[in-house]
C-alpha positions as CSV (number, residue, x, y, z in Angstrom):
1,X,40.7,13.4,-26.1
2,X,38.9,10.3,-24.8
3,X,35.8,12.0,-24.2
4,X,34.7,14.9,-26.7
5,X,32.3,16.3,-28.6
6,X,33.7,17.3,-31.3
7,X,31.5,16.6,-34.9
8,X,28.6,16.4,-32.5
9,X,25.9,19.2,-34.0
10,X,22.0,19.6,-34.6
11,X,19.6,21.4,-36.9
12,X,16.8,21.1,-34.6
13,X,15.6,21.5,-30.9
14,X,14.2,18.0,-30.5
15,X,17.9,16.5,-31.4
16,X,19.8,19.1,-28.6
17,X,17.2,18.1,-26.4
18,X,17.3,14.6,-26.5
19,X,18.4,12.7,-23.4
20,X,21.9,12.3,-24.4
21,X,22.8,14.8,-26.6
22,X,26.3,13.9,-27.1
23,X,26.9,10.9,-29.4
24,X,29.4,9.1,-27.1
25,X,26.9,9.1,-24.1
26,X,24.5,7.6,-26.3
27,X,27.3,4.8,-27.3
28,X,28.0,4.1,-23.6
29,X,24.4,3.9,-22.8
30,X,23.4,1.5,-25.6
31,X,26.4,-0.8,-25.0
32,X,25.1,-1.3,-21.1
33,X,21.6,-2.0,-22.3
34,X,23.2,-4.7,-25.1
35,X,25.0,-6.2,-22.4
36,X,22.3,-5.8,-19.6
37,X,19.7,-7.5,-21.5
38,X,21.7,-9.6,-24.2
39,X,24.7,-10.9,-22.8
40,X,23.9,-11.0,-19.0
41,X,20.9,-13.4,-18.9
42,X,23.0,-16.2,-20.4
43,X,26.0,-16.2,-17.9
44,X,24.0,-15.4,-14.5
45,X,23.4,-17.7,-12.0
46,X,21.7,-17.6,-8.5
47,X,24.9,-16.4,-6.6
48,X,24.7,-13.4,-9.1
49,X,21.0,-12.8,-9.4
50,X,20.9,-12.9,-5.2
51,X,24.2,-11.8,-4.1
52,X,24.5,-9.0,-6.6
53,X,22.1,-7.9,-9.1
54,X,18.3,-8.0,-8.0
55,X,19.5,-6.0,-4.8
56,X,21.7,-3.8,-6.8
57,X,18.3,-3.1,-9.1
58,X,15.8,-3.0,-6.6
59,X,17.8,-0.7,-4.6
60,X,18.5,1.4,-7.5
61,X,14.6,2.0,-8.0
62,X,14.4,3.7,-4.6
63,X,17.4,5.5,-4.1
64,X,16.1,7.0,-7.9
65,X,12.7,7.2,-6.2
66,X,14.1,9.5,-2.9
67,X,16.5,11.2,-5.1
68,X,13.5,13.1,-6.8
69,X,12.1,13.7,-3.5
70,X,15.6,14.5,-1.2
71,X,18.0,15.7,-4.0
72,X,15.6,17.2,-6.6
73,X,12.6,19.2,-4.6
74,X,14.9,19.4,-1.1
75,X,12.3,17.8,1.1
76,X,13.9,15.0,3.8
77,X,12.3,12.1,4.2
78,X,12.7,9.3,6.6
79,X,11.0,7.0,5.9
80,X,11.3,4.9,3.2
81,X,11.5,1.6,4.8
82,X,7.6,2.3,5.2
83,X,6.9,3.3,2.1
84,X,8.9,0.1,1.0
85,X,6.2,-2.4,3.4
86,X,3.2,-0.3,1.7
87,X,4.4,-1.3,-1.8
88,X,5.2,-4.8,-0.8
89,X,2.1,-5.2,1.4
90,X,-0.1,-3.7,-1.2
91,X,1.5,-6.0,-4.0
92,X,0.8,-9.0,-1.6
93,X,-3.2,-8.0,-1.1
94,X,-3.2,-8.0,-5.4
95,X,-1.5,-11.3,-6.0
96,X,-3.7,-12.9,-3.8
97,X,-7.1,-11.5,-4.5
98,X,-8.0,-8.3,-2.9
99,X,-10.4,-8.8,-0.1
100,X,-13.1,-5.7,0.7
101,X,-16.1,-6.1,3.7
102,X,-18.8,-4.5,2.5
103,X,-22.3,-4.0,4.6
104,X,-24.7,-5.8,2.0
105,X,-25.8,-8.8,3.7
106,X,-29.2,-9.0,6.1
107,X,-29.6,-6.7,8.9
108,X,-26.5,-5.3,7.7
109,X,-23.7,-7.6,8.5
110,X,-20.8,-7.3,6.7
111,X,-20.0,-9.8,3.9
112,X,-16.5,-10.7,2.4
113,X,-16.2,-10.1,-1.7
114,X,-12.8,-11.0,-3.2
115,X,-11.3,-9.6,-6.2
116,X,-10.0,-12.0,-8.5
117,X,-5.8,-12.2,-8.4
118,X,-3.9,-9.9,-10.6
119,X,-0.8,-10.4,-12.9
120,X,2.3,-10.1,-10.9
121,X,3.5,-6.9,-13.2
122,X,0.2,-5.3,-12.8
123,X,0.4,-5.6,-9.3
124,X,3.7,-4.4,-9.1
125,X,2.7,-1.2,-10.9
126,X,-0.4,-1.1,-9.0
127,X,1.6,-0.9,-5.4
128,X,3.7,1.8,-6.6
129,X,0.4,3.3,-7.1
130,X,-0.7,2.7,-4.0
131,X,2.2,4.1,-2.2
132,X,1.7,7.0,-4.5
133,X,-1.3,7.5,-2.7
134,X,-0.2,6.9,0.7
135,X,3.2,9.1,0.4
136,X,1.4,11.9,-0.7
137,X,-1.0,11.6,2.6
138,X,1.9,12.0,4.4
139,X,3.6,14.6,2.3
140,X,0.9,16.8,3.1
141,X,2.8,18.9,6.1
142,X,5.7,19.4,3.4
143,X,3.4,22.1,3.3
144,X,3.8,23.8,6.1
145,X,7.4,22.1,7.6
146,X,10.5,21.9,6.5
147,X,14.0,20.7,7.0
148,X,14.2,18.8,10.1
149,X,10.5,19.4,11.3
150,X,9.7,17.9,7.9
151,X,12.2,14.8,8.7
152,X,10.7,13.8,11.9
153,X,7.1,13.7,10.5
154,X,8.6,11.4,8.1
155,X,10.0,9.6,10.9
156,X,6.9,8.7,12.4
157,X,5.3,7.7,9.0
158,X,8.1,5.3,9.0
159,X,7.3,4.0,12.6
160,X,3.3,4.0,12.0
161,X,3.3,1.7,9.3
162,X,5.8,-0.6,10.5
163,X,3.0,-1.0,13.4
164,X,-0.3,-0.6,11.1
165,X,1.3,-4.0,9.1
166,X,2.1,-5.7,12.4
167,X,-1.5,-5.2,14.0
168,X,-3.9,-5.3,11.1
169,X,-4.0,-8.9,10.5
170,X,-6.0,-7.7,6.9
171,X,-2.6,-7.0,5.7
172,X,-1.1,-10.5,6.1
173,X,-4.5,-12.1,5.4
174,X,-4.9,-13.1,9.1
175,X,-1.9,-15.3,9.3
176,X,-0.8,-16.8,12.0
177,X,2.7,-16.6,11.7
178,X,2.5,-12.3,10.7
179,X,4.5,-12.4,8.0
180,X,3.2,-12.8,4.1
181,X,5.0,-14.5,1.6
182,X,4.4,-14.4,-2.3
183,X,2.7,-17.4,-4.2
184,X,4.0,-18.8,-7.5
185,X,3.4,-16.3,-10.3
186,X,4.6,-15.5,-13.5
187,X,5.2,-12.9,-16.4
188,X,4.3,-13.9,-20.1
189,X,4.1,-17.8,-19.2
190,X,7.7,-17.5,-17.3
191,X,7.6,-17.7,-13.4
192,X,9.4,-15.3,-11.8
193,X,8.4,-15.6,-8.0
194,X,8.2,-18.8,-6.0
195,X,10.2,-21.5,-5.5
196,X,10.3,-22.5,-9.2
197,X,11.7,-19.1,-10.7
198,X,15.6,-18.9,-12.5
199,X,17.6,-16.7,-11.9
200,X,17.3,-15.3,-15.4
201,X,13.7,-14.6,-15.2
202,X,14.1,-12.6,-11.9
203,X,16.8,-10.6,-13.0
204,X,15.3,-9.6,-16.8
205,X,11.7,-8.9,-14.8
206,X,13.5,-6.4,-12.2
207,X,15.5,-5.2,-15.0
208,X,12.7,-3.6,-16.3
209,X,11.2,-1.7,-14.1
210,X,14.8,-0.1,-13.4
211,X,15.3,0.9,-17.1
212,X,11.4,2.3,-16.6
213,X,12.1,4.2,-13.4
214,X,15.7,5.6,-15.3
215,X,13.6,6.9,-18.4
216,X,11.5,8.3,-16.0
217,X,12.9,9.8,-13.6
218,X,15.0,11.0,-16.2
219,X,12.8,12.4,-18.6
220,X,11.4,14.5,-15.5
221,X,13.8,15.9,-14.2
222,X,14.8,17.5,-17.1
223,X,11.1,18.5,-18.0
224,X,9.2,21.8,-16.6
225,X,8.2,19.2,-13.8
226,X,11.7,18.6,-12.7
227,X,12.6,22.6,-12.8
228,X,10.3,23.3,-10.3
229,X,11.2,20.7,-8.2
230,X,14.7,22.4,-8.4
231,X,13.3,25.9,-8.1
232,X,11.4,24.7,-4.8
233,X,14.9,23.2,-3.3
234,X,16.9,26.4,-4.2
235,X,14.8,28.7,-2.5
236,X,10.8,27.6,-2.6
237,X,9.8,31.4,-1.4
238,X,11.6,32.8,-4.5
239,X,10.2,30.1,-6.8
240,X,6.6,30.9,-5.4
241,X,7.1,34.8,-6.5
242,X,8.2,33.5,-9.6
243,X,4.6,32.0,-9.8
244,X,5.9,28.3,-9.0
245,X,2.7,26.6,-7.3
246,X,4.5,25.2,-4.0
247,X,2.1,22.5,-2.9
248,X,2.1,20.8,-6.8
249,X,5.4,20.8,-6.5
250,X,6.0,19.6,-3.6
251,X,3.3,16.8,-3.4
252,X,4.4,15.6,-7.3
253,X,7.7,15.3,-5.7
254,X,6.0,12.8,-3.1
255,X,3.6,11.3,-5.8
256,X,6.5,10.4,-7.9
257,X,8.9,9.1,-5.1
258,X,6.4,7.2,-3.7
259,X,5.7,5.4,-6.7
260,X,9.1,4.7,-7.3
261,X,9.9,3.7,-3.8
262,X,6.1,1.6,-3.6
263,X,7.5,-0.2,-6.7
264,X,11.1,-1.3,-5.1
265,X,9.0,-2.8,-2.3
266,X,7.0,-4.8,-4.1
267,X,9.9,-6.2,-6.3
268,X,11.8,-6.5,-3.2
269,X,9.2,-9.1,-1.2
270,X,7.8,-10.2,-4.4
271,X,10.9,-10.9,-6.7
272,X,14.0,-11.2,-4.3
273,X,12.7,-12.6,-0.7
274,X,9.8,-14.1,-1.2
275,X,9.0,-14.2,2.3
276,X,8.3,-10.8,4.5
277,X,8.1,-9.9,8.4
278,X,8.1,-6.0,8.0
279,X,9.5,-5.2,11.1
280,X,12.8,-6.8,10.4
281,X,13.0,-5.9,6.5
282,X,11.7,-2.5,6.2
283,X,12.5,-0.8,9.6
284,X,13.7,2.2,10.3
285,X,17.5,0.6,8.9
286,X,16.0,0.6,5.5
287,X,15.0,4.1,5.3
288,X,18.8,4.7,6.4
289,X,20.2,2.9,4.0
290,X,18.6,3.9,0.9
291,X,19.3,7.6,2.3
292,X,23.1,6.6,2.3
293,X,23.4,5.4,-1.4
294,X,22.0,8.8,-2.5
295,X,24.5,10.2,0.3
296,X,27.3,8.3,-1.3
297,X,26.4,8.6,-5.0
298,X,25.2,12.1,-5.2
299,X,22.1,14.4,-4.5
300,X,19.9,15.4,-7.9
301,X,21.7,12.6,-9.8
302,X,20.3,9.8,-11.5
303,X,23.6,8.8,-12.5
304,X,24.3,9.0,-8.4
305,X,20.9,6.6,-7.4
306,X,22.7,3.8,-9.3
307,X,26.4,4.7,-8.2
308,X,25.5,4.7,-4.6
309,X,23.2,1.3,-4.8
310,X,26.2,0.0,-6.7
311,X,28.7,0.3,-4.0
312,X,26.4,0.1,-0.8
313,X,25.6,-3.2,-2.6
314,X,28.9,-4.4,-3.5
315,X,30.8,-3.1,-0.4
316,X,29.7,-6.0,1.5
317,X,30.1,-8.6,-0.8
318,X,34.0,-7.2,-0.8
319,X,34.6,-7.5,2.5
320,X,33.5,-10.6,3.2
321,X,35.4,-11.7,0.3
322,X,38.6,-9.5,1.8
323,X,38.0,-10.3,5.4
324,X,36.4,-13.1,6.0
325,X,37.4,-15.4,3.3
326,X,41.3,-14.0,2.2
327,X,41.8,-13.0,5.7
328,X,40.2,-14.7,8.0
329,X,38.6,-12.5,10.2
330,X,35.2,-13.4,12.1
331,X,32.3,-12.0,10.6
332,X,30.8,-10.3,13.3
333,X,34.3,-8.1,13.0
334,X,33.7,-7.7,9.2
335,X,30.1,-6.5,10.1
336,X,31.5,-3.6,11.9
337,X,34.2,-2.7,9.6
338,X,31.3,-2.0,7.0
339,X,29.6,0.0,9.3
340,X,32.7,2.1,10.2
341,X,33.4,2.3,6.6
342,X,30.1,3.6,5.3
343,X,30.0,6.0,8.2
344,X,33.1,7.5,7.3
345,X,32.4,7.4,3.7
346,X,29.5,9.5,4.5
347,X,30.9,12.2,6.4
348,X,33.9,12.2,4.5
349,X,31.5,13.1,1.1
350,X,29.5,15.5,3.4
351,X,32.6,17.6,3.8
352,X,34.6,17.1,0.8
353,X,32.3,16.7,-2.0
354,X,29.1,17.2,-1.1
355,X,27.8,15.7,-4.6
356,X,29.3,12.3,-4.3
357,X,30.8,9.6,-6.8
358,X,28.3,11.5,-9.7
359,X,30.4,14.5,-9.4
360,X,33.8,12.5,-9.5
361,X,32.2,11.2,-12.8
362,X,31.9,14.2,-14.0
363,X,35.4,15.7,-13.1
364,X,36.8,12.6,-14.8
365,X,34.9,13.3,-17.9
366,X,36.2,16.5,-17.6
367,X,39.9,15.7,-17.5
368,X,39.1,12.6,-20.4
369,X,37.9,15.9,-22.3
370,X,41.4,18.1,-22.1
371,X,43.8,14.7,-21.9
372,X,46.9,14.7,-22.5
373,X,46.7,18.4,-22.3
374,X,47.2,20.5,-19.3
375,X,44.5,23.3,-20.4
């Protein structure tokens, strides 16, 4: 009785295909923008915006990102914590002028030419490119693997690039401490990296490209894109007789992910840290963890990318609040209670409900539909 459909009709196919066809979703949805970018912005503070929110966003854009890619075409990857340091190194390299050594000067010796910088939301976009790129590359025995074969190759990826940005000084512009961090820039005469950005600005400039990826993500799943995505994860030598084309699939799956995931790095060193040593922020316990919020919020849901980031997110804000400051426990203890916890949170969805927290959101809608009725 909370949650029907009832008066909802349409004349035409556009209006039952919409995005939410159902008035009420399209309520819900509207009020979360209205208080996402209307109401938010004025109450946030740095606590928020650091603690909470730009993690809870920029974690949301990859789990969306590996969703498509793990929960939508079926093919495991391991290794987004590298694709996160190509999006954030490749975002780095456009902020600060992309150098190229070309063979032009006399008796050919190689001369430096520098492009000029680029907008920091140009070069956001143009790192999730870039990792488009380079996720595809390593897509590419998808073609011919699968299932755990197709898991370890994305393993290595994931070790290979950590390595490649530690021992090409080109990526961290030959400093000498290895790491890069991002210079002052901003968006529309705001800044929103660097030591003079509010917490505002971040938050509204990360905002964005999370609403983006939803739309996006959403809009092809649902498409002829997204079906054989979900064709090639059901059974890929069926959808092949069916005359699905197995590598487009497959590699759109990468292209897209990679993008996604390319564009959550970026914002990630860019936006949130500032300051990047890729071994310690993207290794291998990245990949993990943005593989447990689409664990814990549910496989081929976009709904599930943002439930999963939510509570991986907030879980350890929680206990520390719980444990450490109600309680008084050391935090080293509280660090391995949240361990234990998610560890048994992800087995105990494995078994029981394989679909996570999406598909206890839609049994509840369910039950809102019939309530207070029995059948």
């Amino acid at each position: 009785m909370f949650y029907r459909e009832a008066g909802d009709f349409h004349t035409s196919y556009p209006s039952d295909n919409q995005t939410f066809p159902i008035r009420l979703d399209r309520y819900r949805y509207y009020a979360v923008l209205a208080v996402a970018f209307g109401v938010i912005p004025f109450l946030i503070n740095d606590y928020w915006a650091n603690a909470i929110l730009l993690p809870f966003l920029i974690y949301s854009i990859a789990a969306i990102g590996l969703n498509i890619l793990v929960g939508y075409c079926g093919q495991v990857s391991l290794g987004t914590g590298g694709f996160m340091a190509v999006g954030a190194y490749a975002c780095y390299k456009f902020m600060t002028g992309l150098d190229i050594w070309l063979p032009t000067g006399p008796e050919g010796e190689y001369v430096r030419y520098a492009l000029p910088e680029i907008n920091i939301f140009f070069s956001v976009l143009l790192a999730g490119v870039v990792t488009a790129a380079v996720t595809v590359l390593f897509g590419l025995p998808s073609l011919r693997i699968k299932g755990f074969y197709l898991a370890v190759a994305t393993l290595a990826a994931q070790f290979f690039l950590v390595w490649m940005f530690n021992r090409v000084a080109w990526f961290y512009n030959y400093s000498a401490s290895g790491q890069i961090n991002a210079p002052e820039r901003g968006f529309l005469g705001i800044p929103v990296t660097g030591p003079a950005t509010e917490a505002w600005a971040t938050y509204l400039f990360c905002l964005i490209f999370t609403v983006g990826a939803a739309i996006l993500a959403r809009n092809l799943t649902r498409g002829t894109i997204g079906r054989t995505w979900m064709a090639i994860r059901d059974m890929d030598i069926a959808a092949e007789i069916i005359g699905v084309n197995p590598m487009r699939a497959k590699l759109t799956a990468f292209a897209v992910s990679g993008f996604l995931v390319g564009v959550s790095g970026a914002l990630f060193f860019a936006v949130y840290l500032g300051a990047v040593e890729v071994g310690e922020v993207f290794g291998i316990t990245k990949s993990f963890l943005v593989l447990f919020m689409i664990i814990i919020g549910g496989l081929g849901s976009i709904f599930g990318s943002f439930a999963g980031a939510a509570f991986l997110v907030l879980l350890p804000v929680f206990l520390k609040l719980l444990g450490v400051d109600l309680l008084g426990f050391p935090t080293d203890i509280v660090a391995h209670m949240q361990l234990i916890i998610v560890g048994a949170l992800i087995v105990i969805f494995l078994i029981m409900e394989p679909h996570g927290l999406a598909q206890l959101w839609r049994v509840a809608k369910e039950k809102l539909r019939l309530w207070p009725f029995p059948h």
